[in-house]
C-alpha positions in Angstrom: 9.0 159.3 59.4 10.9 160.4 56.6 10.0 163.3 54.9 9.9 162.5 51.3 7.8 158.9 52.4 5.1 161.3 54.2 5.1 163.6 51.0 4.5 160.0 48.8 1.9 159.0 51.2 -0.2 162.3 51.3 -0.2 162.4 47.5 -1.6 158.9 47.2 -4.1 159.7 49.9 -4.9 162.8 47.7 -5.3 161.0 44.6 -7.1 158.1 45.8 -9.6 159.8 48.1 -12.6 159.5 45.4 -12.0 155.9 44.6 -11.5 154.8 48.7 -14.8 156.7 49.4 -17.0 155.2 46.9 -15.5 151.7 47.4 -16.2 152.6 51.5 -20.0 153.2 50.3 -19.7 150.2 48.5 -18.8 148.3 51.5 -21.6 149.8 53.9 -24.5 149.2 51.2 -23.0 145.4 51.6 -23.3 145.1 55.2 -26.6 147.0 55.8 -27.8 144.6 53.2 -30.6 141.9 54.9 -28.0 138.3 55.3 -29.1 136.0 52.2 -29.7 132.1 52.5 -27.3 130.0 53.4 -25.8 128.0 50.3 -26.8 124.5 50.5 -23.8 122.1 49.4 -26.5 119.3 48.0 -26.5 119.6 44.2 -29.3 117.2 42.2 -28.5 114.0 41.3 -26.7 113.7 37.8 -27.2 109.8 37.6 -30.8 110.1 36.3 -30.3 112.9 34.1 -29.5 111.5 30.5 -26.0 111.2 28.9 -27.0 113.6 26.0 -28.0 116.6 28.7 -25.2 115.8 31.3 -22.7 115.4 28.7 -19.6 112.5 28.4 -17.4 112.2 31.0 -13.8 110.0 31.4 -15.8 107.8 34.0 -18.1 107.0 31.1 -15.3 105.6 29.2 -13.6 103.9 31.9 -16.1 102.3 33.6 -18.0 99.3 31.2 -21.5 100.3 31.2 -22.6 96.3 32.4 -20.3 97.6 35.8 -21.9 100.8 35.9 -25.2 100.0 35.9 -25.0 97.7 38.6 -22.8 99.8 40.8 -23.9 103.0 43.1 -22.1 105.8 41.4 -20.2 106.4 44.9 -18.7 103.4 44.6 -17.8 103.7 41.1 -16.6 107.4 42.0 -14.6 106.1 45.0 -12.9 103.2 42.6 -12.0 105.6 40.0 -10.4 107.8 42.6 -8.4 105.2 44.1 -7.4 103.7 40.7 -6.2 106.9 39.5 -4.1 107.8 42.6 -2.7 104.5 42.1 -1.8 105.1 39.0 0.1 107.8 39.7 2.0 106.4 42.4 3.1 103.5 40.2 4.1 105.6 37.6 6.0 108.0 39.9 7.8 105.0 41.2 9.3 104.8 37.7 12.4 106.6 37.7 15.0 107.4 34.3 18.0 109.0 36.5 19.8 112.7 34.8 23.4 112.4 34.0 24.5 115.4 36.1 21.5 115.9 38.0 20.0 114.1 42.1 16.4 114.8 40.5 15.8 111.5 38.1 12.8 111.6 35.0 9.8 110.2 36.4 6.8 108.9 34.7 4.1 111.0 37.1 3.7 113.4 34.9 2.6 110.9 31.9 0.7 109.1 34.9 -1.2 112.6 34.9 -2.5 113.2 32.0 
């Protein structure tokens, strides 16, 4: 190895020798530590808790509430999704071409937001 790299590497060794052992103690508190409970990916349901605590969503505004009462929220999850991917293809199949340019305008980005 190349004698000014080892002198680099011995000083940063040097210098960084307190930090490296207590971030080394760090890591051996962690794994001595008893394993905690797994994380369970089920989260309470939000479709009984009232608008004013949950807060406004888009879907709220999208959906009619006559539809959303009588629909699973799933299903009106699943629509939204689907209508909002299509959405974006149709608007990405819009296409303003650049003078001087292959890459045309689209409109995905309007579709987007």
């Amino acid at each position: 190895m190349n004698p000014a790299l080892q002198a680099v590497t011995r000083r940063i060794v040097e210098r960084s020798a307190a930090s490296r052992g207590a971030y080394l103690a760090r890591v051996d508190r962690m794994l001595r530590r008893p394993p905690r409970e797994a994380m369970s990916l089920a989260i309470p349901s939000l479709n009984r808790v009232p608008v004013s605590e949950r807060g406004l969503t888009i879907a709220d505004f999208l959906v009619p509430i006559r539809v959303a009462e009588r629909v699973s929220p799933l299903l009106r999850n699943v629509g939204l999704v689907i209508a909002g991917a299509l959405l974006i293809y149709l608007t990405a199949r819009i296409a303003i071409p650049r003078p001087g340019s292959p890459v045309p305008y689209t409109l995905q980005t309007f579709g987007i937001l």
